[in-house]
N, C-alpha and C positions, 0 to 999 in steps of 0.2 A: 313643544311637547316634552319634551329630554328636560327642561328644567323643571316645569312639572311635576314629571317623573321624581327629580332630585329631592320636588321640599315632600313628595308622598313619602321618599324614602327617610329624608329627616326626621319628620314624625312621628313615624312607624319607630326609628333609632331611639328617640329620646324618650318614645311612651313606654320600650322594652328595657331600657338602659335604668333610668326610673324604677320599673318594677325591682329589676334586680338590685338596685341600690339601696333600695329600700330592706328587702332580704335580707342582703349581707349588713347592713348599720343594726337589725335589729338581732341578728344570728351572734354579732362585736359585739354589739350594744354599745354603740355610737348613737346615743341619746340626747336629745335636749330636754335636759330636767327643770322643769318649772324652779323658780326662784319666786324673794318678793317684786324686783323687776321687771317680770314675765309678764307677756301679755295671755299666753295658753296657761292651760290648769291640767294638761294631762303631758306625762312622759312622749317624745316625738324621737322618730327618727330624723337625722337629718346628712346631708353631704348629699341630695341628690339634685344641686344642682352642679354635680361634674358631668350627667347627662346631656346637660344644653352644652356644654364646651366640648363636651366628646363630639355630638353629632353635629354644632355647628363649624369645629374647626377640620374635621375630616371632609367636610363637601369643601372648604375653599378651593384646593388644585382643580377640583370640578369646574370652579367657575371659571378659575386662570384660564384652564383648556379649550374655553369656550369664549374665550374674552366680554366673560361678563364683569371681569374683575383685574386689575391691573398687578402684576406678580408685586411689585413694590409694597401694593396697597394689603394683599394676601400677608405679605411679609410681618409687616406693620399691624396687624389684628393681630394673626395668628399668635406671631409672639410674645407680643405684650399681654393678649388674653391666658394665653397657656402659663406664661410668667406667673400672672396674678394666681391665675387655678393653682396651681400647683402650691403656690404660697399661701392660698385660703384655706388647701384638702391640708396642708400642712399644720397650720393655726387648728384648724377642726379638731385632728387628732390629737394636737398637743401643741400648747400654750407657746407663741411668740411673741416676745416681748414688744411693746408698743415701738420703739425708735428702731428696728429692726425693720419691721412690718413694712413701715414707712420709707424708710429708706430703699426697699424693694418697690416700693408704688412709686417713687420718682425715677429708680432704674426703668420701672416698666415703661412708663409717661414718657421718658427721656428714647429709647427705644421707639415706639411708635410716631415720635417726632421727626426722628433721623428719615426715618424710612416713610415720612407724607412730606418730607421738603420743610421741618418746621411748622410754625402758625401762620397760617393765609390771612391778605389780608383784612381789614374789619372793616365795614360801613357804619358809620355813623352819620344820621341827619342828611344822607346823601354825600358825603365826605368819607375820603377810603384814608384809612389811616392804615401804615407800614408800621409796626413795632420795631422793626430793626433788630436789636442785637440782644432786647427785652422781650422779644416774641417768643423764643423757647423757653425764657422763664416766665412767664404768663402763661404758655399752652402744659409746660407740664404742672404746674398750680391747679390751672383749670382741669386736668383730667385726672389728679389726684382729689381734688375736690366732689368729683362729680365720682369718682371710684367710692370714697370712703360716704359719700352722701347717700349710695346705695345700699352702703350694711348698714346706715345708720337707721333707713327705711323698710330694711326688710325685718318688720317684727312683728306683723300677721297675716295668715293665713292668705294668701293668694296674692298680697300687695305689692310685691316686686315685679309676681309674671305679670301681671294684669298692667304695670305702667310702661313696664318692656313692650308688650304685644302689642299694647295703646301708642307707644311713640313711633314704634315700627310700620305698624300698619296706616300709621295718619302719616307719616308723612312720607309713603308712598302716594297718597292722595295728596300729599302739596308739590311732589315731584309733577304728579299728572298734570295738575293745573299749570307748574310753572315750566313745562318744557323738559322737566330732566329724566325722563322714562330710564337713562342709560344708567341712573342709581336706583334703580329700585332691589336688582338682587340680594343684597346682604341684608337690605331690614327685612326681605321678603322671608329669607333664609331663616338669621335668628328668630326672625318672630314664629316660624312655624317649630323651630329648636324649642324655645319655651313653652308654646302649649301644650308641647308630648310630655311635658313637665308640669305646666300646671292641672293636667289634666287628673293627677295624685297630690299638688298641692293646693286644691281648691276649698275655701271652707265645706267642713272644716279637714284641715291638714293630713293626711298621711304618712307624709315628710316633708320636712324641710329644704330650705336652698343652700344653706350653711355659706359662711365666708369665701368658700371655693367660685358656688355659683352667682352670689351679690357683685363680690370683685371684681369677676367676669365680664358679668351684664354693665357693671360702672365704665370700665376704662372701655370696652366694648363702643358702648353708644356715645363715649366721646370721640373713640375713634370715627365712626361713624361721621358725628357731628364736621369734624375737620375734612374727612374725605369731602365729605360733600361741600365745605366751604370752601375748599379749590373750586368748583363747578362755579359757586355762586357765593357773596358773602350774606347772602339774605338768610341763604340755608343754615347758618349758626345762629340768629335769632330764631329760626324756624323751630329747629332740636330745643333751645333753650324755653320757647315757647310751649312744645311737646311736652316737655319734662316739669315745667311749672310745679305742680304738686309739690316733689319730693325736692326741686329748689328750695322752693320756699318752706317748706316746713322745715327740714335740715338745716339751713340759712339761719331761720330766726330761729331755732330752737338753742343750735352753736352761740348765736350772739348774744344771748338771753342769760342763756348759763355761763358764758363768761363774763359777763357785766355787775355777773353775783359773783365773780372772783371765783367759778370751780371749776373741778381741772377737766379738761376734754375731752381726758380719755377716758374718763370713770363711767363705768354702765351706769346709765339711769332710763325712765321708761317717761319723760316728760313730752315726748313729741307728740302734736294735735290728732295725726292718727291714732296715735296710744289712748289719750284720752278720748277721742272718739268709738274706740272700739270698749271702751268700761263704760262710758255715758251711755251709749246704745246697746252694753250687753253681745255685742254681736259684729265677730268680724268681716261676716260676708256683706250687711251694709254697709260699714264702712268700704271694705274693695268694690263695692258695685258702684259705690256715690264717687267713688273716683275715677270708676270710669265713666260715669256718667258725665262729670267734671270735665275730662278728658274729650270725650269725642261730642260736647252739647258745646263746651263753653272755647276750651285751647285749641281744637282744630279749626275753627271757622276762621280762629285769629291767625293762627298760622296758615292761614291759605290766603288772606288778603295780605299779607308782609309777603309772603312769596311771588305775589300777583301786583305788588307795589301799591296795593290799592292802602298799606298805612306801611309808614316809616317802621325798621323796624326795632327801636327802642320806644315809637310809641306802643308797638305793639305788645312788646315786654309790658313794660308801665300797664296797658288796659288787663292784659292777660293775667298779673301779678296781684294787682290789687285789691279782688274780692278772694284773693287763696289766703293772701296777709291777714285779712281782715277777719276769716276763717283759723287762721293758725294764733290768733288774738284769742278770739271767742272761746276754741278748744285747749288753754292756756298752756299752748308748744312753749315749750321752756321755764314753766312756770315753778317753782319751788313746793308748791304745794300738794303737787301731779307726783312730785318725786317717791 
């Protein structure tokens, strides 16, 4: 009942934090002005997703108290999330230069490493593999990766909350399936953090999430990822499974455009949801078919890799292969999309 209580008060937090965030960016005028880049066509507020960070990192000592959460593990979100926020609302307001930025996203990565014991370790093909003395440098890669893969994906109308709330809440349902009931609180938690948010950033838009709240939700759900791959190492195919979407279109869209020699940090609007959302005219099919994608196609797969019923880099492999094929078709990375 008392945790309950906790995500009704979350919600209630994020959906009022929100309003008012919204107020004050347009009172500043802390705007996102359409460019030729842009995927919206109207003036937007944005920074409010420092409301999912407000109201999800103030309930953690909630949870320590009640040991739904391990203070280490509190430590290790808390700070690495707050880190990123702060560095996002920062960039938001005013411009940080790209090797900076960066340099704060492997402090953060590096932080939340210390504080989960490092990278747990990996199954493959039934074979556990130890990184050894390459594991902190492979898990903070991967959690800067999976950080910056979030701004790179958050660029309409509802598509960041809606793959947040989609990983969170599925893989509570792979937890059930595979025995691990004792993680369910913190996706429980963020995910009910986000909908008080997406509940004003649904197509179409009333504000944005800005860098604050993408960066957040990135290093976030890696954390996430690893906490739970101490439990189990199926669970980090699981996440990776969850998150498919915005892997792979991120993935190939980075590879695509480096392979034409251009630089990585330069804004461009080439990735398959972009172009999916000017083919269709319309962002809220685009976020609906993602979640559709999401809870028809990637959670049935992550619930048989949890359940061992497939390896789980076949399950990668099955899960990846028709979003690839998807991220081809809607030419993520393509020159022409630029």
């Amino acid at each position: 009942m008392i945790f309950c209580g906790l995500l009704f008060v979350v919600l209630c937090v994020s959906l009022a934090l929100t309003w008012a965030l919204r107020r004050y960016a347009l009172k500043a005028s802390i705007m996102d002005v359409p460019n030729e880049r842009s995927s919206h066509s109207a003036p937007t507020p944005r920074g409010g997703g420092v409301a999912i960070v407000i109201s999800f990192i103030v309930a953690l000592p909630i949870l320590v108290e009640f040991d739904s959460l391990a203070l280490s593990e509190a430590v290790a979100l808390g700070g690495a999330g707050l880190f990123i926020a702060i560095l996002g609302f920062a960039d938001d307001h005013g411009h940080i230069a790209a090797a900076w930025r960066l340099l704060g996203h492997f402090i953060a990565a590096g932080w939340l490493l210390f504080w989960l014991n490092g990278l747990p370790t990996i199954s493959i093909f039934s074979q556990t593999l130890d990184l050894g003395w390459a594991g902190p440098v492979v898990g903070a890669m991967y959690l800067v990766w999976l950080l910056n893969l979030y701004n790179f994906m958050d660029g309409i109308d509802g598509l960041a909350s809606v793959e947040a709330i989609c990983a969170c809440l599925g893989v509570c349902i792979v937890y059930y399936f595979a025995g691990g009931a004792e993680l369910f609180a913190i996706p429980l938690l963020l995910s009910v953090a986000v909908m008080g948010f997406l509940f004003w950033n649904f197509p179409p838009a009333k504000i944005f999430m800005g860098d604050a709240g993408s960066g957040f939700l990135g290093i976030t759900l890696g954390g996430f990822s690893l906490v739970s791959a101490w439990h189990s190492p199926d669970f980090l195919w699981c996440w990776l499974i969850l998150l498919g979407v915005f892997v792979v279109d991120a993935t190939f869209t980075l590879f695509r455009r480096v392979a034409r020699g251009e630089k990585i940090y330069q804004a461009h609007c080439s990735h398959a949801y972009q172009n999916a959302a000017r083919h269709f005219k319309s962002h809220r099919f685009v976020t609906l078919a993602v979640l559709a994608i999401n809870v028809l196609w990637l959670l049935p797969i992550a619930v048989f890799v949890a359940t061992n019923a497939l390896e789980g880099m076949v399950g990668i492999l099955l899960a990846y292969f028709p979003i690839v094929v998807l991220a081809w078709k809607f030419g993520a990375g393509s020159a022409s999309s630029q």
